[in-house]
Structures are given as structure tokens and as C-alpha cells.
C-alpha positions in Angstrom: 0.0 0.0 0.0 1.7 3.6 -1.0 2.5 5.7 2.0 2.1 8.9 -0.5 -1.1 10.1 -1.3 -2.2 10.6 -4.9 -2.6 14.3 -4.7 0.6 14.3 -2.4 2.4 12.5 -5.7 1.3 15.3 -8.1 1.9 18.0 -5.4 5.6 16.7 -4.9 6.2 16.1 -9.0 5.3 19.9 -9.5 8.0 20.6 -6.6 11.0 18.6 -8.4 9.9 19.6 -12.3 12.3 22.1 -11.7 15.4 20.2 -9.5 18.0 21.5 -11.7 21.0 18.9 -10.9 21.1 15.3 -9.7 20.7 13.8 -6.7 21.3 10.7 -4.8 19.3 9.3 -1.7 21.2 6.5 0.1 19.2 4.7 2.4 20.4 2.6 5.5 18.0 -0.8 6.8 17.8 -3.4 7.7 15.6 -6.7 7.4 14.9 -7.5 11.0 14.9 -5.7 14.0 14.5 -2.1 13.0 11.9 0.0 14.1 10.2 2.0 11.0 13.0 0.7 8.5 10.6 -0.6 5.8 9.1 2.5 5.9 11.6 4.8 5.6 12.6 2.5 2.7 9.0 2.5 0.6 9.1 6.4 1.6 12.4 6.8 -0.5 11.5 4.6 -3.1 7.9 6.4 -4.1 9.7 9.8 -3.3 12.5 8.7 -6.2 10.0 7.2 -8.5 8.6 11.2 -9.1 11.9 12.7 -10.2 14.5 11.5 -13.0 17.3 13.7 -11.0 16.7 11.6 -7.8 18.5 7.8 -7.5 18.2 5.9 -4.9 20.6 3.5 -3.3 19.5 1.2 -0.4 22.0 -0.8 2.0 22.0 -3.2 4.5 23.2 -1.9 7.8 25.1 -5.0 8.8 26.3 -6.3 5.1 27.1 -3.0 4.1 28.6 -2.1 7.2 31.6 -0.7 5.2 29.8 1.9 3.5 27.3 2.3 6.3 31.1 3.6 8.1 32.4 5.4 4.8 28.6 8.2 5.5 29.5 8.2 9.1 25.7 6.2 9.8 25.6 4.3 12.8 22.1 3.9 13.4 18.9 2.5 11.7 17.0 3.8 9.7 19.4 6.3 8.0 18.8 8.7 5.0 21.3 10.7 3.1 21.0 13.6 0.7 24.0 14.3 -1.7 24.5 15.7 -5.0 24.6 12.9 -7.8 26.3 13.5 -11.5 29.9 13.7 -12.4 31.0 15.2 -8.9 29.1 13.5 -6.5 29.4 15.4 -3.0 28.4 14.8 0.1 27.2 17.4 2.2 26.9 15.7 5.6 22.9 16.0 5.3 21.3 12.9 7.8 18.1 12.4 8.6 18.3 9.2 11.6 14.7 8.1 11.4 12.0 8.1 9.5 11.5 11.6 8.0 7.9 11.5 8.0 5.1 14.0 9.7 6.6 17.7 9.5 9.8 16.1 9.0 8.5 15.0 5.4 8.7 18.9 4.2 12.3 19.2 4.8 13.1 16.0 3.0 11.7 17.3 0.2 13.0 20.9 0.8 16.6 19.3 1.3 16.1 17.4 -2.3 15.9 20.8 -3.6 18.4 22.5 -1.8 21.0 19.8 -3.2 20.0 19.9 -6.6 20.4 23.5 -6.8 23.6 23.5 -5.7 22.9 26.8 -3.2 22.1 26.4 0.7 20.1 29.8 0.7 21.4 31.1 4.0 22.2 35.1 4.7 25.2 36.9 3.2 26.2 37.6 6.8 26.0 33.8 7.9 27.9 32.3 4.7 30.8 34.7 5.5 31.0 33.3 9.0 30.6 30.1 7.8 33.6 30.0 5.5 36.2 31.2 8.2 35.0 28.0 10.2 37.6 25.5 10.3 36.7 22.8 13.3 34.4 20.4 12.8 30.9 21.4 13.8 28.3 18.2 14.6 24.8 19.3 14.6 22.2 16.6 16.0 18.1 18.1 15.6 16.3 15.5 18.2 12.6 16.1 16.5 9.3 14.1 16.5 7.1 13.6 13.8 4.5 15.9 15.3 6.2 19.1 16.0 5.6 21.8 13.6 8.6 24.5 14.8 11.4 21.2 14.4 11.8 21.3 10.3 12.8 25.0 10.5 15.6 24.0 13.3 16.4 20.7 11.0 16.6 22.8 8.0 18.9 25.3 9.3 21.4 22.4 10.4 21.0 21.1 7.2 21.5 24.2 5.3 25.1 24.6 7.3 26.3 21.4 6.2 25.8 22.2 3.0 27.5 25.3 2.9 31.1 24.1 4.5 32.5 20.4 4.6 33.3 22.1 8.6 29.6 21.1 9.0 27.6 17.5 9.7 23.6 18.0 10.3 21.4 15.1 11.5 18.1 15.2 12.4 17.6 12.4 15.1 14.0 11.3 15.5 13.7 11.0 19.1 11.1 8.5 20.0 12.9 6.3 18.0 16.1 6.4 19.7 15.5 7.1 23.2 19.1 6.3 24.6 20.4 9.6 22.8 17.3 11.5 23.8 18.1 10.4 27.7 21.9 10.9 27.0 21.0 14.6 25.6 17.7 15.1 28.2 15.6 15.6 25.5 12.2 16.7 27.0 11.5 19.0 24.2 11.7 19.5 20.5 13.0 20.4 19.0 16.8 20.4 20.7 20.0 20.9 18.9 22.8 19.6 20.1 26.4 20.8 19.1 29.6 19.4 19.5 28.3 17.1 22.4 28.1 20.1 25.2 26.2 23.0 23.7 22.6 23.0 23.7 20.3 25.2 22.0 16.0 25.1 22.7 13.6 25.8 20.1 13.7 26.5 16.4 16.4 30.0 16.9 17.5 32.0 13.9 20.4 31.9 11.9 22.2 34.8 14.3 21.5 32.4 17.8 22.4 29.1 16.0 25.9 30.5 15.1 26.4 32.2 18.6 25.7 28.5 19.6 28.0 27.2 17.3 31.1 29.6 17.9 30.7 28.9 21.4 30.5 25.8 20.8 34.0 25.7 18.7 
């Protein structure tokens, strides 16, 4: 049974009529023992059925653990956006989870954002991306049901596309509750940086990177 409505199909074909480069959707499962993994799989495979720029990969966690280690994915399910073509790139774009719920609309927006090759943050926030030079590890603990968590998701997202400095994951939180007690998760969403610095709520660009230089 298709997890994508029929209008939701047409909707999401008029979004990616215009995706301007290729892209590739790897996604990390597994047969047993993994909670929403078959359907985080079906919601990649009708989501790259509506666009000839999308190709999708699928891998077994386990008996692909070598390339599960090569994207830096260590838990199930696992979804990555990167650019696809002649130059394939990836920007350190995760979503741990199923992206479904609110989460759905930045999986589509981040599908966009890769194929056209520009992360669409401020002038001001570019420039103090680029003299970034230690690694920055964003983690966006959401659920499925909060409407401000894609704009804090995003945002991660949109920094790890604009410097290689940056790695964004959204981590679903129900789904993985060790990191949500490891983190004290008891709201969404919460971003995590660098392990110690914590940040509430879906902040703008300015109080994200105050987080993140403090955080450096």
C-alpha cells in the first residue's frame, strides 16, 4: 500500500519539475529488527520514482557495514541527501529516522536544496561560515509531530551544506531514546552541538551561530 497520497504524488512532481542537478538518496536498513525501517525505505523509493534527477541507493546496515562507516551512519534507519552526477558530494545531510510527519517537508525541501547547488542562507551567515575551520556536529532531536522542528532541521541542514566544517542530522527522538536520555531531551526540537552545547527551540540563523562559535 503507497504511503504517498495521490494528490501528495502530483503535489511533490510539480516541486521537483524544476530540480536543476542530480541527486542521490542512500538509504540505510535493515531486514529485522528495525523500528520504521521498511518504511523509511517505501518512503524513499515512491519519493524517487517522481523525479528523474533523484536515484536511490538502499543498503543493508550489517552487510554493508563498510559503507554504512564510509557516510559516518551508525544507526537504523538512516537517509542521506548528496549531490549525484559527475561530482558527487556529500554534504553531511542525515536524517536518523524516519523523515515522515513535519519532517516529510524538509526531505523534500533538502532534495531541492542539493539539486540547486545553493544552501540559501544570509550573506552575513555564509561569510561566517567559511572562516569555520573545526568540525561542527549538529544533532536536531525532533518528532514527527512538531511543527517548529523542520525550521531547526533545515537550518542544520542548510550549514552542512555550505562548509564540509559542518555535519547536520536530524535524530527522530522517539525512536532512539538512549540519545534522547543521553542529551535530556524533554523538548523539540533540541539541537545539540559538539556534544556540550545545547540550544532550545527553532532559533534564527544569528543564535544558532552564537551556539556554534561557542560551541568551537
Amino acid at each position: 500500500m503507497p504511503l504517498l497520497k495521490d494528490e501528495d504524488r502530483e503535489h511533490i512532481k510539480n516541486e521537483f519539475a524544476g530540480l536543476e542537478n542530480p541527486v542521490k538518496v542512500l538509504v540505510f536498513t535493515q531486514p529485522m529488527e528495525c523500528q520504521y525501517c521498511a518504511e523509511t525505505r517505501q518512503l524513499a523509493e515512491e519519493i524517487s520514482e517522481l523525479s528523474d534527477q533523484i536515484t536511490l541507493e538502499v543498503y543493508d546496515f550489517e552487510a554493508d557495514e563498510e559503507i554504512a562507516q564510509k557516510y559516518n551512519v551508525d544507526k537504523i534507519p538512516a537517509t542521506v541527501i548528496m549531490q549525484d552526477g559527475d561530482t558527487p558530494k556529500d554534504y553531511g545531510i542525515r536524517f536518523f529516522g524516519i523523515p515522515s510527519g513535519y519532517e516529510f517537508a524538509t526531505l523534500i525541501e533538502d532534495i531541492k536544496m542539493v539539486a540547486s547547488g545553493e544552501s540559501g542562507l544570509s550573506e552575513e551567515t555564509k561569510a561566517q561560515v567559511a572562516e569555520i575551520t573545526t568540525p561542527v556536529h549538529m544533532q536536531v532531536f525532533v518528532t514527527p509531530t512538531c511543527p517548529y522542528c523542520p525550521r531547526a532541521v533545515l537550518l542544520a541542514h542548510q550549514l552542512a551544506m555550505e562548509s564540509d566544517m559542518f555535519r547536520g542530522d536530524m535524530v527522530e527522538a522517539i525512536e532512539f531514546p538512549h540519545l534522547s536520555n543521553k542529551y535530556e531531551v524533554h523538548g523539540v526540537p533540541r539541537t545539540v552541538i559538539n556534544e556540550d552545547v545545547h540550544l532550545e527551540g527553532a532559533a534564527p540563523e544569528p543564535m544558532v551561530m552564537a551556539k556554534v562559535m561557542e560551541a568551537i
